[in-house]
FIGUDREN-170254 format. One record per residue: residue in one letter; z, y, x of N, C-alpha, C, O in turn. Coordinates in steps of 0.2 Angstrom, whole numbers, always signed. Example, Ala and Ser with C-alpha at 12.3 -4.5 7.8 and 13.67 -1.06 7.14 Angstrom:
<atoms>
   kolmi    n.c3    n.c2    n.c1   ca.c3   ca.c2   ca.c1    c.c3    c.c2    c.c1    o.c3    o.c2    o.c1
       A     +39     -28     +66     +39     -22     +62     +39     -16     +66     +42     -17     +71
       S     +35     -11     +64     +36      -5     +68     +39      +0     +64     +40      +6     +67
</atoms>
This chain:
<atoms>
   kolmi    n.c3    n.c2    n.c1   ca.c3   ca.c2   ca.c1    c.c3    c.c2    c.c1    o.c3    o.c2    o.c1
       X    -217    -491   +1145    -220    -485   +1144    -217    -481   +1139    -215    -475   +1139
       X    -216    -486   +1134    -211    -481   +1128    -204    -479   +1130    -202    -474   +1131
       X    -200    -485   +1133    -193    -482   +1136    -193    -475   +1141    -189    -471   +1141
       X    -198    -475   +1146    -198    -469   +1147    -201    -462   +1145    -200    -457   +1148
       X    -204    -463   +1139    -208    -456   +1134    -201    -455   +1131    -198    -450   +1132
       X    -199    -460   +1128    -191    -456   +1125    -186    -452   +1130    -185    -446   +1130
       X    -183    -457   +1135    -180    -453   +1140    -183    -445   +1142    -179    -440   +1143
       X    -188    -446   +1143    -191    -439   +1145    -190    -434   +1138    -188    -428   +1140
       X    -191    -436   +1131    -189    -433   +1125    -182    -427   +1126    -181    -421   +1126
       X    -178    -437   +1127    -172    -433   +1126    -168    -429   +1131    -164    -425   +1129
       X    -170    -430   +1137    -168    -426   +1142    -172    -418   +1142    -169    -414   +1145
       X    -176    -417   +1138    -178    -410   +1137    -175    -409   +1131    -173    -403   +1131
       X    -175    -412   +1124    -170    -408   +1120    -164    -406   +1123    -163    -400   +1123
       X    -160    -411   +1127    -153    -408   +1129    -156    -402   +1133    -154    -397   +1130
       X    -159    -400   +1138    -158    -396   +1140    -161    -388   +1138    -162    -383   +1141
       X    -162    -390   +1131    -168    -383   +1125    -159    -382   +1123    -157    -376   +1123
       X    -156    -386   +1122    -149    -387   +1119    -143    -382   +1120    -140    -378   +1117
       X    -142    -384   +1127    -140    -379   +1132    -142    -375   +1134    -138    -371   +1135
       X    -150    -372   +1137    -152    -363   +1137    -149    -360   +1129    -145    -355   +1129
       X    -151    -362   +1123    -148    -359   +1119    -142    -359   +1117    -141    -355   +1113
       X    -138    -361   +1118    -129    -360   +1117    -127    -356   +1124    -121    -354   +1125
       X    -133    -355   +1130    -130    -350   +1136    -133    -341   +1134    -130    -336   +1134
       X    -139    -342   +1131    -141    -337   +1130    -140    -330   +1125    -141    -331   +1119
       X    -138    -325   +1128    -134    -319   +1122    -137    -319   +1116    -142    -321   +1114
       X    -133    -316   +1112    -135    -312   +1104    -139    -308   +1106    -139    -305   +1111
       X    -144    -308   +1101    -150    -300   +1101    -144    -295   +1099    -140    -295   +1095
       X    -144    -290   +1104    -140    -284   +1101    -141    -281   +1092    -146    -284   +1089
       X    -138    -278   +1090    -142    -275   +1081    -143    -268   +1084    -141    -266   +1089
       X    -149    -266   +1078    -152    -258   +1079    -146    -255   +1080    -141    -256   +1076
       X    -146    -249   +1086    -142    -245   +1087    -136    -245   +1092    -133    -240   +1093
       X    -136    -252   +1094    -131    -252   +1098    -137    -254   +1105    -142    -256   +1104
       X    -134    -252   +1111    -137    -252   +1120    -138    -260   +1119    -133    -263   +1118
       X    -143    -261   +1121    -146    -267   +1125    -143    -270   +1128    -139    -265   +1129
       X    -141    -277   +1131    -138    -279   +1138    -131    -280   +1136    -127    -283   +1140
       X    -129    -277   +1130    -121    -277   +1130    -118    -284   +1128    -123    -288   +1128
       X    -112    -287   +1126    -111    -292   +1123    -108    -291   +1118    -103    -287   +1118
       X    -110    -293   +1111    -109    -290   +1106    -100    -292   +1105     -97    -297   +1107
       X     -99    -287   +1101     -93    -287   +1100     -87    -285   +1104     -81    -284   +1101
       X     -90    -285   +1111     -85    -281   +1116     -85    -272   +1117     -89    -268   +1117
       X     -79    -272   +1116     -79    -262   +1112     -82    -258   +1120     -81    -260   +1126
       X     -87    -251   +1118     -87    -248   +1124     -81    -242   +1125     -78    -238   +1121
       X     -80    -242   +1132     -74    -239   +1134     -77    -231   +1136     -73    -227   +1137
       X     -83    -230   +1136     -85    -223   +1133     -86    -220   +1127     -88    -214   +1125
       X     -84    -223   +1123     -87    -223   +1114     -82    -217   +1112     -84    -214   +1107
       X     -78    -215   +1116     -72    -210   +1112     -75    -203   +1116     -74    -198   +1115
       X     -78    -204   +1120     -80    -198   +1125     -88    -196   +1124     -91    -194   +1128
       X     -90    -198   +1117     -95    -196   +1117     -98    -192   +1111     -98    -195   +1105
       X    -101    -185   +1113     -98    -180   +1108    -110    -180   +1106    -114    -183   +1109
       X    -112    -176   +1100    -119    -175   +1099    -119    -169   +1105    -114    -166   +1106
       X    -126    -168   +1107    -125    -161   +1110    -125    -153   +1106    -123    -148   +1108
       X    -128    -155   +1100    -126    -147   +1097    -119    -149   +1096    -117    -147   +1102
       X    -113    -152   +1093    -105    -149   +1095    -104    -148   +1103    -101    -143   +1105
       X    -106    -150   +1107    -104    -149   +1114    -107    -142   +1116    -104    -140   +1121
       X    -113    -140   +1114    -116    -135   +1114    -110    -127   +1116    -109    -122   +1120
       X    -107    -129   +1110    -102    -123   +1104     -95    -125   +1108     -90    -123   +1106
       X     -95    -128   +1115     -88    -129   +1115     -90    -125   +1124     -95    -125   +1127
       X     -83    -123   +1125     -82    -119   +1131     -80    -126   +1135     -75    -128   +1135
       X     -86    -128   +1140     -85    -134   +1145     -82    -131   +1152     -82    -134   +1157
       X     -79    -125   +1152     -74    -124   +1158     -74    -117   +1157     -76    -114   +1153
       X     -70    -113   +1165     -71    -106   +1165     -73    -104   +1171     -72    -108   +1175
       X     -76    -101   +1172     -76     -96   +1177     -74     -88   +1183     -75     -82   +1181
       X     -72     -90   +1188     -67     -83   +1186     -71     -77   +1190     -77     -78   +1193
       X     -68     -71   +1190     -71     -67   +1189     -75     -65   +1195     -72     -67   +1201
       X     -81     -62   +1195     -83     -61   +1201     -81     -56   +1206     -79     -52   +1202
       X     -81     -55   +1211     -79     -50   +1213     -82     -47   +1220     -81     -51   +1224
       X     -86     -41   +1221     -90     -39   +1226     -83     -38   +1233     -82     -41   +1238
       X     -80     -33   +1230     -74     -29   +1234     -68     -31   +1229     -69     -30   +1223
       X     -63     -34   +1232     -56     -33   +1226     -52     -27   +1228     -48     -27   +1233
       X     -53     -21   +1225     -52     -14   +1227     -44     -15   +1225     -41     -10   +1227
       X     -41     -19   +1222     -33     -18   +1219     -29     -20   +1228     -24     -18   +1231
       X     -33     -24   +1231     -29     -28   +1237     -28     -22   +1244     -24     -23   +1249
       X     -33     -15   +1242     -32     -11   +1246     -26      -6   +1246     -25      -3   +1241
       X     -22      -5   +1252     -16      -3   +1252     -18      +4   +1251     -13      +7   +1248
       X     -24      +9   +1252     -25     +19   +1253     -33     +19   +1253     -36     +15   +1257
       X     -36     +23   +1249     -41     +26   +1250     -40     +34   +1249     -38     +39   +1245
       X     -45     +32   +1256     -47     +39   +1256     -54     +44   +1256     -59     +40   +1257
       X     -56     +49   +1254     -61     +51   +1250     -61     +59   +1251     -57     +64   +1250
       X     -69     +59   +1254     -71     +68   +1254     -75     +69   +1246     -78     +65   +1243
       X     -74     +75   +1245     -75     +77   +1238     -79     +83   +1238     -77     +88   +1241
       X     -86     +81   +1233     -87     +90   +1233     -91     +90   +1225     -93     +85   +1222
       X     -91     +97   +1223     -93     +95   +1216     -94    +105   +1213     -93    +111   +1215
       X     -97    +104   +1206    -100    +110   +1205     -95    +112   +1199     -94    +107   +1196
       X     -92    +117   +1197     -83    +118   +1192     -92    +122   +1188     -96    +125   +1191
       X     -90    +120   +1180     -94    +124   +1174     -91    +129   +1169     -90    +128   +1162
       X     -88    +135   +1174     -82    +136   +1167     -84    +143   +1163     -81    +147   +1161
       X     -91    +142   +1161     -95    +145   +1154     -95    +152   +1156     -92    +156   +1152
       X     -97    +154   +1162     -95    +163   +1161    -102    +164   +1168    -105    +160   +1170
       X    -103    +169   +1169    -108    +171   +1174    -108    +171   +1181    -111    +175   +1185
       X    -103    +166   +1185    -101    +168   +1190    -103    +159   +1192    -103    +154   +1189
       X    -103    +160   +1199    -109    +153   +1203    -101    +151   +1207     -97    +155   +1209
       X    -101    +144   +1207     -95    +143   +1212     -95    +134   +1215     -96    +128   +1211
       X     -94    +134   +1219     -93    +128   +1221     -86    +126   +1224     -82    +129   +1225
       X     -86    +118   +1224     -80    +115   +1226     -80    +110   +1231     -85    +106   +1230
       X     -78    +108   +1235     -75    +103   +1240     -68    +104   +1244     -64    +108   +1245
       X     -68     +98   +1244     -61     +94   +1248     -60     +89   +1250     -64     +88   +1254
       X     -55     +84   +1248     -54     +76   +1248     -47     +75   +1246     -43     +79   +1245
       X     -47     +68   +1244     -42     +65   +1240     -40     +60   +1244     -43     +58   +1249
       X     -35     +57   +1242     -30     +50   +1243     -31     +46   +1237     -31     +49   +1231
       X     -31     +38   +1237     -29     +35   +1231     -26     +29   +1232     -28     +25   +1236
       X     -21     +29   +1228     -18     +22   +1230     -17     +19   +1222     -15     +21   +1216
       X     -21     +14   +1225     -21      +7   +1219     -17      +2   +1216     -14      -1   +1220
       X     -16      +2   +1210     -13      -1   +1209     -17      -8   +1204     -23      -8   +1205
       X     -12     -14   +1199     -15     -17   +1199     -19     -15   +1192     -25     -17   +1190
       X     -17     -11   +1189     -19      -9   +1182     -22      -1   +1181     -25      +1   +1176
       X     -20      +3   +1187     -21      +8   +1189     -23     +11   +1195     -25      +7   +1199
       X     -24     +18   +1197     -26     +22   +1201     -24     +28   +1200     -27     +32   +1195
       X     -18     +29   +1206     -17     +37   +1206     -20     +39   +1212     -22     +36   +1216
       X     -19     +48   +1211     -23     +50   +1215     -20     +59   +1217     -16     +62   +1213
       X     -21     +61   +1222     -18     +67   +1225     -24     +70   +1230     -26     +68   +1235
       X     -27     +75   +1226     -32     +78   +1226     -30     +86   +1228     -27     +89   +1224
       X     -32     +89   +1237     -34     +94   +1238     -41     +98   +1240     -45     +97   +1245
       X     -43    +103   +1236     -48    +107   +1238     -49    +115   +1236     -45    +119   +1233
       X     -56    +116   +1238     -56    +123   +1240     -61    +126   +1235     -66    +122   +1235
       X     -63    +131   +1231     -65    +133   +1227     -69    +140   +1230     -66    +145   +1233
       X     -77    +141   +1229     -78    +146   +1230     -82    +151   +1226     -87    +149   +1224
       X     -81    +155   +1226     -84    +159   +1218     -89    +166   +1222     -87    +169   +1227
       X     -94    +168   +1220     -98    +174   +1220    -101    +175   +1214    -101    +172   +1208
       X    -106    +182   +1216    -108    +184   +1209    -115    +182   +1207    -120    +184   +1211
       X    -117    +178   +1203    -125    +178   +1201    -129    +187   +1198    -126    +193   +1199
       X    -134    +186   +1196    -138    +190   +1193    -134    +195   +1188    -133    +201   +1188
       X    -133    +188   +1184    -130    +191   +1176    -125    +195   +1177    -126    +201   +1175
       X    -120    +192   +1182    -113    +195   +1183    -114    +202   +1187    -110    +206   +1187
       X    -118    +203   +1189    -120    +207   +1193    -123    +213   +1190    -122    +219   +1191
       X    -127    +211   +1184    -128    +215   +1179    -121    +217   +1175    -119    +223   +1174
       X    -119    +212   +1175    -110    +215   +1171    -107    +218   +1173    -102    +219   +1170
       X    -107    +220   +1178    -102    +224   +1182    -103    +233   +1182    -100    +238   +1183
       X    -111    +232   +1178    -113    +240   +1177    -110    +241   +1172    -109    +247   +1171
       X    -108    +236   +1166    -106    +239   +1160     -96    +239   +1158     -93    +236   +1162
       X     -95    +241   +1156     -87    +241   +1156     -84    +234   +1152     -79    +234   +1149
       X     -88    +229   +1152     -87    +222   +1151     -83    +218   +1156     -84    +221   +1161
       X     -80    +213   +1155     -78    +210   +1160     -75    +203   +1158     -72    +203   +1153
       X     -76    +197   +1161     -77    +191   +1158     -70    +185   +1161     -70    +182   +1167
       X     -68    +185   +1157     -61    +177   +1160     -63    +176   +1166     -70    +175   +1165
       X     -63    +174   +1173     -66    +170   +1179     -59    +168   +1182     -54    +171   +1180
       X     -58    +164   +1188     -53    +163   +1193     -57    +164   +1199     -63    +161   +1201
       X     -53    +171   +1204     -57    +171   +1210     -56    +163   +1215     -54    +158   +1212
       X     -59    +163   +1221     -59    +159   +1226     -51    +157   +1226     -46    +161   +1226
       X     -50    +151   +1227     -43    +147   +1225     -42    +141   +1231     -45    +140   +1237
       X     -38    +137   +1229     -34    +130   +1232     -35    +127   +1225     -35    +131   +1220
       X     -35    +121   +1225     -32    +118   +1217     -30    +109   +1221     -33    +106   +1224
       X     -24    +109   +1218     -20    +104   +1218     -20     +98   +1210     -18     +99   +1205
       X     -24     +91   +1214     -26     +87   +1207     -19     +80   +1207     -17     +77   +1211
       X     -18     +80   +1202     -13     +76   +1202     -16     +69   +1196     -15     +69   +1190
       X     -20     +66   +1198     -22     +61   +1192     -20     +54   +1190     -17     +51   +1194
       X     -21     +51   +1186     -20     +45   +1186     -28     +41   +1183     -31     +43   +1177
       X     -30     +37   +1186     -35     +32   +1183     -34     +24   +1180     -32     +20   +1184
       X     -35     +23   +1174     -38     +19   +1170     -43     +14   +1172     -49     +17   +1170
       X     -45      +7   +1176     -50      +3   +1174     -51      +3   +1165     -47      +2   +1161
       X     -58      +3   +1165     -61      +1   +1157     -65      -5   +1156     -67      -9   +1152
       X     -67      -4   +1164     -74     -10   +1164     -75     -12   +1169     -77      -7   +1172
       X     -76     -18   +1173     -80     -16   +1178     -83     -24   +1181     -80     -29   +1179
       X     -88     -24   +1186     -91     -31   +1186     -94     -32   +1193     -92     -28   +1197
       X     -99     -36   +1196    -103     -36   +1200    -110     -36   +1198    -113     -41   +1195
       X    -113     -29   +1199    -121     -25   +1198    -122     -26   +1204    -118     -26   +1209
       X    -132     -28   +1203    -136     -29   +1208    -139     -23   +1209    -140     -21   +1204
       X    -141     -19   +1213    -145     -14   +1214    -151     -11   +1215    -154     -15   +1211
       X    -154      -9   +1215    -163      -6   +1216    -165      -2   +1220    -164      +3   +1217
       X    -169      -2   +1225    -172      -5   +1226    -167     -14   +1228    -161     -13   +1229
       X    -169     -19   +1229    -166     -24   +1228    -162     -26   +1237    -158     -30   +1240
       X    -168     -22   +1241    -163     -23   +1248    -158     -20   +1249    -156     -20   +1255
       X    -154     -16   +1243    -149     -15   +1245    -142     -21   +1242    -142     -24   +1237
       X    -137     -21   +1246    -133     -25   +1243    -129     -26   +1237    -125     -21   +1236
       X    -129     -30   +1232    -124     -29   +1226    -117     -25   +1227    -114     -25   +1233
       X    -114     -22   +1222    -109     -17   +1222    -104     -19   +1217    -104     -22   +1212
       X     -99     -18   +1220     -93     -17   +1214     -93     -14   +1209     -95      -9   +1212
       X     -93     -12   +1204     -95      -8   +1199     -89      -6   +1193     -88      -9   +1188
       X     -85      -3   +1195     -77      +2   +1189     -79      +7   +1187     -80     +12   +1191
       X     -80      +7   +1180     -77     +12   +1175     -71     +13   +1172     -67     +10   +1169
       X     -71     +20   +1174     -63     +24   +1175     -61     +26   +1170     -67     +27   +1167
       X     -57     +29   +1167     -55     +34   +1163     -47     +39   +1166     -41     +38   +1167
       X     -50     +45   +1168     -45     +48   +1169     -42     +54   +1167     -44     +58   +1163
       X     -35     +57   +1170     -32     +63   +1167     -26     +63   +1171     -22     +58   +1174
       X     -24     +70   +1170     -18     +73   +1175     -19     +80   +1176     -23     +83   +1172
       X     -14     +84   +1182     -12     +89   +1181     -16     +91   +1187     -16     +89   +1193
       X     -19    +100   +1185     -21    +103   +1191     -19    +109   +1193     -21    +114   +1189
       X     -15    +110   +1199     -12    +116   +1199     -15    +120   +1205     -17    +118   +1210
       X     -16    +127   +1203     -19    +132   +1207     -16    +136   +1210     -11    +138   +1208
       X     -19    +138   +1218     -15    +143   +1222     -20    +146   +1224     -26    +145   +1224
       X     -17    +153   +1225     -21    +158   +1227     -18    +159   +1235     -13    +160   +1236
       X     -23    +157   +1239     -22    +162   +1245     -17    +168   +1248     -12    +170   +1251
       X     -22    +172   +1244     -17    +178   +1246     -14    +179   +1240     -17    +184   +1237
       X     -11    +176   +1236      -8    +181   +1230      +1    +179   +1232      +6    +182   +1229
       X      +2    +176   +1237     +11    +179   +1241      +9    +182   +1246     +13    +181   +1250
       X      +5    +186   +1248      +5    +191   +1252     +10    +197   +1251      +8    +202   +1247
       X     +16    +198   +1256     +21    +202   +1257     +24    +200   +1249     +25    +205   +1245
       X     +26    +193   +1248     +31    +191   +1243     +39    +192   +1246     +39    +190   +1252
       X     +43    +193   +1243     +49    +188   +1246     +50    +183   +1245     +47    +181   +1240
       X     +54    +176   +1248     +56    +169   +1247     +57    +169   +1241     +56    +164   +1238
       X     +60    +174   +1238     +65    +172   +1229     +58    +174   +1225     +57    +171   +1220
       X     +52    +178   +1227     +47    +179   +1223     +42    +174   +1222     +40    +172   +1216
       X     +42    +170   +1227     +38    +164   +1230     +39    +160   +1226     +35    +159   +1222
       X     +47    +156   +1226     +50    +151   +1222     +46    +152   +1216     +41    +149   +1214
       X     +50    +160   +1211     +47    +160   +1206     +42    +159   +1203     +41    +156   +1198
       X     +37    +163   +1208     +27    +160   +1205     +27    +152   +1205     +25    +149   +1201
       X     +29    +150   +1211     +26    +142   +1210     +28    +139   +1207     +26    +134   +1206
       X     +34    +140   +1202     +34    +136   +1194     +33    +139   +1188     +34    +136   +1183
       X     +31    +144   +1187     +29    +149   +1183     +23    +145   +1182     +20    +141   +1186
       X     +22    +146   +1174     +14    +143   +1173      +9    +149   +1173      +3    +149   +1173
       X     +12    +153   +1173      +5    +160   +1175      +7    +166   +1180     +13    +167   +1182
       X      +2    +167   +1182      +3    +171   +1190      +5    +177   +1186      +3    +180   +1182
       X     +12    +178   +1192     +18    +184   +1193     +12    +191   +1195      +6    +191   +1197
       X     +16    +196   +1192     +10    +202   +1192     +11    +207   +1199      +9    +212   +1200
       X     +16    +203   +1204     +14    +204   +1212     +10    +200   +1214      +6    +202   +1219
       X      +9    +195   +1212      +2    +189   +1211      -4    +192   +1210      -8    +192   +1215
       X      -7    +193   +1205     -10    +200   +1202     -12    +203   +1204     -18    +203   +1204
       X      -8    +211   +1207     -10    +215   +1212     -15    +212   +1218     -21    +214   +1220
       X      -9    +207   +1222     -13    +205   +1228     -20    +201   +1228     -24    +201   +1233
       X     -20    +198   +1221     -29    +196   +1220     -33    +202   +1217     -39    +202   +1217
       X     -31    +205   +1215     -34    +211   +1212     -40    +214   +1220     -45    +218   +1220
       X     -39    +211   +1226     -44    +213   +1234     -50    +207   +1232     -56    +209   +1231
       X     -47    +201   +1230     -54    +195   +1230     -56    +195   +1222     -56    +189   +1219
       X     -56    +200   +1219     -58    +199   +1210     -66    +202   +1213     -67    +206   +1218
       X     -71    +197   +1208     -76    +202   +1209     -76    +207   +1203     -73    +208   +1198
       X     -82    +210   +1205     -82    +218   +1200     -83    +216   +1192     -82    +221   +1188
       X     -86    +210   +1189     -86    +210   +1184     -83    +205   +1180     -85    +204   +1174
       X     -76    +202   +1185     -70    +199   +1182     -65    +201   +1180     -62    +206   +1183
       X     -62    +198   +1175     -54    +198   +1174     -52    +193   +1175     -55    +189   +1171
       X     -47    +190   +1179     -39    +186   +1182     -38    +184   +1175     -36    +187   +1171
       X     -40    +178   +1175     -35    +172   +1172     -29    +170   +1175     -27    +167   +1180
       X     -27    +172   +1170     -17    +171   +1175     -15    +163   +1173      -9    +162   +1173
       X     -20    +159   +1171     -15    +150   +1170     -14    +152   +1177     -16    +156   +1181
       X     -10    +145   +1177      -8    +142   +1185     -10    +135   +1182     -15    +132   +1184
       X      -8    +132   +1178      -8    +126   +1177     -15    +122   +1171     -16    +123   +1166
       X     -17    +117   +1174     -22    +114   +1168     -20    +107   +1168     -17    +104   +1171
       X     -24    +105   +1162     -25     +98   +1161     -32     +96   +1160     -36     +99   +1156
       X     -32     +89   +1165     -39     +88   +1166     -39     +80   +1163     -35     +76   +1164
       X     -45     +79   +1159     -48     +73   +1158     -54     +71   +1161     -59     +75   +1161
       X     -57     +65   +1162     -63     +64   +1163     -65     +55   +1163     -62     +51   +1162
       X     -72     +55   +1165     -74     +46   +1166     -79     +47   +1173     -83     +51   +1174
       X     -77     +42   +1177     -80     +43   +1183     -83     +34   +1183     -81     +30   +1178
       X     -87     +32   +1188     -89     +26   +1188     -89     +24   +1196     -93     +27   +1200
       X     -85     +21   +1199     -84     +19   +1207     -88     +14   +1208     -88      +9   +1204
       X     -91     +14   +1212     -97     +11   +1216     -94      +7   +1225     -95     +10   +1230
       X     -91      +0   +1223     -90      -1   +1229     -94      -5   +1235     -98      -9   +1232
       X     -94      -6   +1242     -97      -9   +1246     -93     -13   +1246     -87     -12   +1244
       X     -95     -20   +1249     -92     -26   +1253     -87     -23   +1257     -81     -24   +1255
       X     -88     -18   +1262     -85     -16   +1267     -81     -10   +1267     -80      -5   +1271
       X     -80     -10   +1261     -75      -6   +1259     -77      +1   +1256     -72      +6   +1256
       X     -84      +2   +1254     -87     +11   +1257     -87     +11   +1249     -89      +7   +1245
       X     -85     +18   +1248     -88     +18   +1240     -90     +25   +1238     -89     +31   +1240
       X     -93     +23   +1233     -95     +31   +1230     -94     +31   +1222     -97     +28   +1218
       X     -90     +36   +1221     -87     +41   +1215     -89     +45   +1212     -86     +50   +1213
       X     -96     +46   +1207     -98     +51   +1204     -94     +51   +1197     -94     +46   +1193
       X     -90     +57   +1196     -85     +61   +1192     -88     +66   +1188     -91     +71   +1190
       X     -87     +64   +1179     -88     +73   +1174     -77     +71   +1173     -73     +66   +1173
       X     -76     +78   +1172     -70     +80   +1172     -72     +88   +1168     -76     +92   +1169
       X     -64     +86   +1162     -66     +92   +1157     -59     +95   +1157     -54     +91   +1157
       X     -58    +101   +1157     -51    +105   +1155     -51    +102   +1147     -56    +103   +1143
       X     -45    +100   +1146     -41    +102   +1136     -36    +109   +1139     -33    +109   +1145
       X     -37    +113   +1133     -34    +118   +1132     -26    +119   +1129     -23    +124   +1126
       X     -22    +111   +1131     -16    +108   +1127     -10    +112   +1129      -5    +111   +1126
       X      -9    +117   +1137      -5    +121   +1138      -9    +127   +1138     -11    +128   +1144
       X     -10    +130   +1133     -16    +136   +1133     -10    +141   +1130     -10    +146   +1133
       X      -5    +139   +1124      +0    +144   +1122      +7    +145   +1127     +12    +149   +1126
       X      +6    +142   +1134     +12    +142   +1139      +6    +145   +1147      +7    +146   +1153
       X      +2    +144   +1144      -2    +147   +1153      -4    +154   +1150      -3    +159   +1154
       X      -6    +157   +1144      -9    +160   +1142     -18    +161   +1144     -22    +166   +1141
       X     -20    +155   +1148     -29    +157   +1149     -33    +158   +1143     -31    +157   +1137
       X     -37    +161   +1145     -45    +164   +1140     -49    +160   +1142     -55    +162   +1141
       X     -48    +156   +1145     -54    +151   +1148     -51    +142   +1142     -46    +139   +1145
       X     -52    +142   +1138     -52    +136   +1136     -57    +130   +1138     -54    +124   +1138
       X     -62    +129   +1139     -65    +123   +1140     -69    +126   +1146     -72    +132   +1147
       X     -68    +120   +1151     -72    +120   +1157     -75    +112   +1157     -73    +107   +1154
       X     -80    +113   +1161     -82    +105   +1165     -84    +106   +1172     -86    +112   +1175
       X     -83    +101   +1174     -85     +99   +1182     -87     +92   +1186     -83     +87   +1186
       X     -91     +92   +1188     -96     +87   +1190     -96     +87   +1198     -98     +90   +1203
       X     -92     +82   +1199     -91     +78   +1205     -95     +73   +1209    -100     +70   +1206
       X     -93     +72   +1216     -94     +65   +1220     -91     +65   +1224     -90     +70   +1228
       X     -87     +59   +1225     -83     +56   +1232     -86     +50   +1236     -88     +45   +1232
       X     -87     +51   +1240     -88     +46   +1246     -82     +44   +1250     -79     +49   +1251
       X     -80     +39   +1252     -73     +35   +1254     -74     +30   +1256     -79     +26   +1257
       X     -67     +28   +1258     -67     +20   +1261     -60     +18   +1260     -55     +20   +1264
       X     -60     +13   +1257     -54      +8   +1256     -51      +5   +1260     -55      +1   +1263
       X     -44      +5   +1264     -41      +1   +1270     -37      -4   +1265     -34      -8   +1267
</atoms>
């Protein structure tokens, strides 16, 4: 009885023996659970608090884009808009333009028609021996260049419409004026001369002196300088819309001779991108 109480003793020490020399380390406070002490972790170098990772630029993203309007080879563009040139006389404008894009830029080649009649006022001033700087009924020739400043992908409102491309422009160029009949019964060598003339030839003159109205005088510029900021609004499908403020500076005023120094004018084009 007693040789086998011992045997059994000892046969379970030995075996309390060996679970303890198999069984791991308690980890220490602070280190994960389950690991084996002493063996390094091979994430330890890649592991940052999240306020520093917070403050850190974890990638980029590029830019969004509704229409990529630089990849279009020509747009083209009907134009109509209202010219504000501070005197008493009502006048509208329309035409269309061409534009070809570049990657940093936008030039542009702008033809339209200009229409001038008398309001009230002016109407009134033709009874007095007053008479006020104006340009009759014209052509004008835009030669511009545009500036991107800003531009992104804007959601719309009501929201069933689709997001748009959205460019803020900055522009400026040269606008040159023709009068209809002011070569009427010119010669070729008269001709030459007025079109690089910056002020209309006084056979020029005469021959507008039929479309002056009664309480204008003939601004004899030919040439201006236009600045302005316009905001283009593009469709997926290439459609866009261009609402334009544009101002004359007065920077060739001592070589045009005008008496119209500051105008504005308030545009919109409608177009499409190929």
């Amino acid at each position: 009885m007693i040789p086998e109480l011992l045997l059994c003793v000892s046969l379970g020490g030995a075996a309390w023996a060996q679970s303890t020399e198999q069984a791991p380390a308690e980890a220490p406070a602070g280190e994960p659970a389950g690991e084996p002490q002493g063996e390094a972790d091979p994430l330890a170098p890649y592991r940052v608090p999240f306020d520093v990772l917070a403050e850190r630029a974890i990638g980029s993203a590029a830019q969004p884009v509704e229409f990529n309007w630089r990849r279009s080879t020509a747009m083209l563009a009907a134009t109509g808009g209202h010219p504000f040139e501070l005197n008493n006389f009502n006048s509208l404008r329309a035409g269309g333009l061409a534009r070809i894009p570049m990657n940093r830029a936008i030039f542009e080649v702008g033809v339209s028609y200009v229409w001038v009649w008398d309001s009230p006022s002016s109407e009134l001033l033709a009874l007095t021996p007053y008479r006020q700087p104006s340009r009759p009924p014209r052509l004008e020739l835009d030669l511009i260049a545009g500036l991107p400043v800003a531009e992104g992908v804007v959601t719309s409102w009501p929201r069933r419409f689709p997001a748009v491309q959205m460019t803020v422009n900055l522009y400026g160029g040269l606008r040159y004026l023709v009068y209809p009949t002011g070569f009427r019964d010119l010669t070729l060598r008269e001709v030459a001369l007025a079109v690089i003339s910056p002020t209309m030839t006084d056979p020029e003159r005469s021959n507008i002196e039929d479309i002056r109205l009664d309480a204008m005088q003939i601004d004899p510029a030919r040439y201006g300088v236009m600045v302005g900021i316009s905001n283009d609004l593009y469709l997926q499908q290439g459609l866009f819309l261009s609402p334009r403020a544009m101002f004359s500076v007065p920077v060739l005023a001592p070589v045009t001779e005008t008496e119209m120094y500051f105008s504005a004018e308030f545009s919109l084009a409608l177009g499409v991108a190929f």
